[in-house]
VOFI-238435 format. One record per atom (N, C-alpha, C): residue in one letter; x, y, z. Coordinates in steps of 0.001 Angstrom, whole numbers, plus 500000, padded with zeros to 6 digits. Each point is the difference from the previous one (the first is absolute). Example, Ala and Ser with C-alpha at 12.3 -4.5 7.8 and 13.67 -1.06 7.14 Angstrom:
<nodes>
A513190494310507800
A499110501190500000
A500900501200500000
S499650501050499280
S500820501190500060
S499230501090500730
</nodes>
This chain:
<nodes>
X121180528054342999
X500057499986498538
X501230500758499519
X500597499486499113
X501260500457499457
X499721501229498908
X500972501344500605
X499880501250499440
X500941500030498513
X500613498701499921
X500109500210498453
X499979498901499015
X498916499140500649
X499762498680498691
X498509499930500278
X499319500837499231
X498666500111500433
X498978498450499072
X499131499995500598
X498882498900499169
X499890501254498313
X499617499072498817
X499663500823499163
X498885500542500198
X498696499608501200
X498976501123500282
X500319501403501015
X500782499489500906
X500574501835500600
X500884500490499174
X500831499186499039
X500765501180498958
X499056500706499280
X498568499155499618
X498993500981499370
X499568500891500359
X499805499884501494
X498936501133500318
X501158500914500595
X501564500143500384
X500766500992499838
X499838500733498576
X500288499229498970
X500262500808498810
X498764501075499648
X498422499292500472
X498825500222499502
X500138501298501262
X500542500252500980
X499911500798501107
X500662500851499608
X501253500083499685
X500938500839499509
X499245500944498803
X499827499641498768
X499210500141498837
X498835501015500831
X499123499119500548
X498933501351500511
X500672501173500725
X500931499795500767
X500201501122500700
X500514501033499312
X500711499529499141
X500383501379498920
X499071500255499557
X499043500065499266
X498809499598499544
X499656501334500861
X499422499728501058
X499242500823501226
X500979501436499838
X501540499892499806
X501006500905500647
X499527500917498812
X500268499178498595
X499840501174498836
X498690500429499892
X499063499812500302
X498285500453500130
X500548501289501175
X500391500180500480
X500232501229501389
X501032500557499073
X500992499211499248
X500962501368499441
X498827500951498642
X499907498854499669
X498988500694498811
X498819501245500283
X499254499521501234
X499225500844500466
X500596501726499969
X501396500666500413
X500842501006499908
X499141500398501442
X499524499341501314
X499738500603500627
X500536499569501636
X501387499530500078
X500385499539500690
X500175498740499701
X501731499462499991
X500591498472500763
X499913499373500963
X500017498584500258
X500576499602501103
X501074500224500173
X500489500230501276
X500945500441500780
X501302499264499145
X500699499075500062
X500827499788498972
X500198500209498718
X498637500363499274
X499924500127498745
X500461501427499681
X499552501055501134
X500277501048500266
X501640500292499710
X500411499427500825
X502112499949499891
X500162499113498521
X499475499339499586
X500706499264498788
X499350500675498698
X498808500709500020
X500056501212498904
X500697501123500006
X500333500620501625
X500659500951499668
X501915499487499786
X500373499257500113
X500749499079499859
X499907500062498242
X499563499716499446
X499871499429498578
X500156501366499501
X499015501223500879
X500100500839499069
X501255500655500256
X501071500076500347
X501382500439500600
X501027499478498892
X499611498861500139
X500960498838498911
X499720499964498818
X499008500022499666
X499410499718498350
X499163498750499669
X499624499347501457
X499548498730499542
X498440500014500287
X499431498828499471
X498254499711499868
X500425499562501672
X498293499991500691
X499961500399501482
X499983498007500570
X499974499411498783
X499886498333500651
X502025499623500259
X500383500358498809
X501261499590500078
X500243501102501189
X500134501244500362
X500662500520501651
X499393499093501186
X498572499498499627
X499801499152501108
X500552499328500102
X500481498770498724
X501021498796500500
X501116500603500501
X500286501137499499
X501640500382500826
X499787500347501382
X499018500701500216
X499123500222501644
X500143498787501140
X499538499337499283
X499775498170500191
X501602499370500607
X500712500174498818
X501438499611500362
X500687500231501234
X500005501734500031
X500623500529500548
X499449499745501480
X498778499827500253
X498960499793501381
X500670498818500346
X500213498720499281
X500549498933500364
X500973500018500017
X501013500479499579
X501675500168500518
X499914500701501458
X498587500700500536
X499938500936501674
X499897498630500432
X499456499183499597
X500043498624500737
X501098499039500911
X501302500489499232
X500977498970500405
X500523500696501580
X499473500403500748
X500732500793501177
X498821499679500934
X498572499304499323
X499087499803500918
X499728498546500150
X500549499028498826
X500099498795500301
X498636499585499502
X499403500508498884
X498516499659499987
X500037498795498734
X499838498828500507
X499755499123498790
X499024500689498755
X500648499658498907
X499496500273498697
X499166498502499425
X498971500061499006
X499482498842499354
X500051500082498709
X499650498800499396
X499991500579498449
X498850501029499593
X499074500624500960
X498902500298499971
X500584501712500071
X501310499709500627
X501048501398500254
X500070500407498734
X501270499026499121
X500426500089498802
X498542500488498925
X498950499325499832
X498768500377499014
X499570501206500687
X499732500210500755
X499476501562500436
X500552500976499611
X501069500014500239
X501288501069499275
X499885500155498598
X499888499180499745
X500302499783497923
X498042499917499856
X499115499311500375
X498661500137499554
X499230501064499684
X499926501109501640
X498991500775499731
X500659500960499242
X501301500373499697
X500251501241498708
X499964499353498796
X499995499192499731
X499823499266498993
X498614500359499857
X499606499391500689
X498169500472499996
X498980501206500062
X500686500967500794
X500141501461499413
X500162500241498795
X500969499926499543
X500452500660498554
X498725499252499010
X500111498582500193
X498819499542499094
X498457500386499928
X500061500363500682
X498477500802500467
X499905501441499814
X500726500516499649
X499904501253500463
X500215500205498171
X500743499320499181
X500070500135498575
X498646499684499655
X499101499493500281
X498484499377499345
X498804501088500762
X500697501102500991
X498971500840500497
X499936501140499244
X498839500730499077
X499728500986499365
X500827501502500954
X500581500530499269
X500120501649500240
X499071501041499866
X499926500697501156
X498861501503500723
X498689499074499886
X499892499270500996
X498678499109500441
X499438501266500507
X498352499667500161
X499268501412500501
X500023499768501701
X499889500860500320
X500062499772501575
X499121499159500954
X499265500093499404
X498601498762500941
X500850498946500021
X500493499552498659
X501172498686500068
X500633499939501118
X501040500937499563
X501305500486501023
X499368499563501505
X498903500768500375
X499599499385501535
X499589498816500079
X499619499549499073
X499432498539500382
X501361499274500086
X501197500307499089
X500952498726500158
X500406500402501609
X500191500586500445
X500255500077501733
X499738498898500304
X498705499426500496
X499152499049500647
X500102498838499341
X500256500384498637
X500036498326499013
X501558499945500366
X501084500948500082
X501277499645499747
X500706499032501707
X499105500809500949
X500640499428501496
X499009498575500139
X498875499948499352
X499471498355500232
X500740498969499203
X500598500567498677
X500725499012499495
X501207499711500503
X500588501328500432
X501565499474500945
X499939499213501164
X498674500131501032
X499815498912500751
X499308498932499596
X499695499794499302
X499712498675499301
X501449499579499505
X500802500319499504
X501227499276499010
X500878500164501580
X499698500513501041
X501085499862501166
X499481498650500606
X498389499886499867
X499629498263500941
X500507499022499060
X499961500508499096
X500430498454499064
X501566499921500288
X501028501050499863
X501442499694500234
X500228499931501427
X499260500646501048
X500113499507501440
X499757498596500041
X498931499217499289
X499526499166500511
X500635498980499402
X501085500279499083
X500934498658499676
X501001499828500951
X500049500775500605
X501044500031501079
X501318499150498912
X500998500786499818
X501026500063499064
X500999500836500005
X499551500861501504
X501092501227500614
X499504501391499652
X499907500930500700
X499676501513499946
X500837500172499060
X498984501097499445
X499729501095498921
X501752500858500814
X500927501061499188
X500954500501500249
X499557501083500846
X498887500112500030
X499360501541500729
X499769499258501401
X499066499314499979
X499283499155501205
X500826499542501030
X501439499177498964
X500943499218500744
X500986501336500795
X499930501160499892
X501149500987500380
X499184500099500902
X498466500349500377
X499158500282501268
X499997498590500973
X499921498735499838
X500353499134500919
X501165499956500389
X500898500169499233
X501377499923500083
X500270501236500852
X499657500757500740
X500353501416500441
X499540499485501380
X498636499818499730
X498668499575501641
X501027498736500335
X500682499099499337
X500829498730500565
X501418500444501046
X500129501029498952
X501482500316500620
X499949501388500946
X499440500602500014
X500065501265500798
X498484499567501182
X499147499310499220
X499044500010501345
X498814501071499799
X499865500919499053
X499122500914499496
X498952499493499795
X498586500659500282
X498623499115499376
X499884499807498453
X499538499055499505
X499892500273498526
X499561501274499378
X498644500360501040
X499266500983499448
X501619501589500057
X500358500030500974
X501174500787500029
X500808500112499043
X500608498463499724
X501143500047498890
X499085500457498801
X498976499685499556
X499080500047498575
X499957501584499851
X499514500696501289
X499774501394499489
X500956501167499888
X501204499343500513
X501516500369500075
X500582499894498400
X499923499082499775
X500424499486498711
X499184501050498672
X498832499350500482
X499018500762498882
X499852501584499884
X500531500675500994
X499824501227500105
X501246500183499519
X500836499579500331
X501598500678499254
X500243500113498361
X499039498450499307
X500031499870499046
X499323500973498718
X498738500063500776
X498977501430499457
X501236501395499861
X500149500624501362
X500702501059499913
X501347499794498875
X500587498688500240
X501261500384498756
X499188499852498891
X499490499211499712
X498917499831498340
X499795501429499899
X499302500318501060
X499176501664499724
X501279501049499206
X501115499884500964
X500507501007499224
X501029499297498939
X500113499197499595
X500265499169498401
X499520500228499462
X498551500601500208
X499387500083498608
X498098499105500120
X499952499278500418
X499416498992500598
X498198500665500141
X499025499142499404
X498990500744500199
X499042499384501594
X499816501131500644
X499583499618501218
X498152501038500186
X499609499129500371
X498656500661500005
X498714499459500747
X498742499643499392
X498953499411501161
X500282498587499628
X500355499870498668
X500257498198500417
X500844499485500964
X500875500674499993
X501499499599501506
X499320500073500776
X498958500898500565
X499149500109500924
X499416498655500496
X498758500045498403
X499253499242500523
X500715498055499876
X500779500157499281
X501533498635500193
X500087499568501333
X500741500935500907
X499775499908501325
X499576499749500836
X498883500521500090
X498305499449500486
X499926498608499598
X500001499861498817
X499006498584499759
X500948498605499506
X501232500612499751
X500579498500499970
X500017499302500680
X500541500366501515
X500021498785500819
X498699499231500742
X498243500845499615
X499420499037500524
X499555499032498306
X500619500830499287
X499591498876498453
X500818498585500282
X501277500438499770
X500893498823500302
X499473498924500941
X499540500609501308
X499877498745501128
X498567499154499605
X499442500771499232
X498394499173499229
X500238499302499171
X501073500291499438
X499903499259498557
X501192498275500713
X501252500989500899
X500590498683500859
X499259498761500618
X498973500423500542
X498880499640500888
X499330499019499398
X499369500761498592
X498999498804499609
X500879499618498948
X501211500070499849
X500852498598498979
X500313498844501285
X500152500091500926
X499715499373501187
X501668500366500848
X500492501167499570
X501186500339500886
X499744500212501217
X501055500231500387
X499636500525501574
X500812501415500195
X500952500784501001
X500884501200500249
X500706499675499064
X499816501730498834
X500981499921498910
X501549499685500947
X500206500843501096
X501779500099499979
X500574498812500163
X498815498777500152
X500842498780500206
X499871499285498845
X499394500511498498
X500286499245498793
X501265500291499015
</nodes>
């Protein structure tokens, strides 16, 4: 299937994938009790610069895919919308979420915020339309150097936390519990959209 002339039903369920996953991302920023690991570097990022934490993600985004050109990792249009979607989708979400939620909230979006990011990751995995700018730098690494995924992922993700952390970046039990539970959310939600191994969508 061609990664950049999609049917108008996998352009849907990219866009509809994209859309949730910010969705999920700003429910964990909102919570104030820990990011995901990227979200982590592109708030403290935003807060350095002056910008809202969706637009540092698209610049996050960019810049991840320009690490690309030295690894040879095909891009999709699924590349291009990921980059520009989920800060887009951040920022929109995060303007319609009330200020000093009481804390019972705050913990609950944890669990609501990482089921919705793996939910909006099976729907954009499962258009297969080319990795996400984050995703595509971890295949793109395991392709060219030979590293396990699980290796390149916690390599990556750990560097990103620590620079976020000291940017500014809020790190806490959600990064925690992020960690833990994304990747068996993702492969459930891959699974029963009827994917198969994310690194090969």
């Amino acid at each position: 299937m061609s990664r950049w002339r999609p049917t108008p039903t996998r352009f849907a369920r990219l866009v509809l994938g994209l859309t949730v996953f910010g969705i999920g991302e700003a429910l964990l920023i909102a919570s104030e009790l820990g990011n995901s690991p990227w979200t982590v570097l592109a708030e403290g990022l935003g807060e350095q610069i002056g910008v809202a934490v969706g637009t540092a993600t698209i610049m996050v985004s960019v810049a991840v895919i320009l690490l690309w050109l030295p690894l040879r990792q095909p891009p999709g249009l699924g590349t291009v919308c990921n980059a520009l979607g989920i800060g887009l989708a951040i920022d929109a979400t995060l303007a319609l979420v009330p200020d000093a939620l009481p804390v019972g909230v705050r913990i609950a979006l944890i669990p609501l915020g990482i089921a919705i990011v793996g939910l909006g990751s099976g729907l954009y995995l499962t258009s297969r339309l080319g990795p996400g700018p984050r995703d595509g730098l971890m295949t793109g690494l395991h392709r060219r150097t030979g590293v396990s995924l699980r290796l390149a992922r916690v390599a990556i993700e750990s560097s990103v936390v620590v620079a976020g952390y000291f940017l500014g970046g809020t790190v806490g039990v959600g990064t925690v519990a992020f960690a833990l539970l994304i990747g068996p959310a993702v492969q459930a939600f891959v699974h029963a959209m009827g994917g198969r191994d994310t690194a090969t969508l």
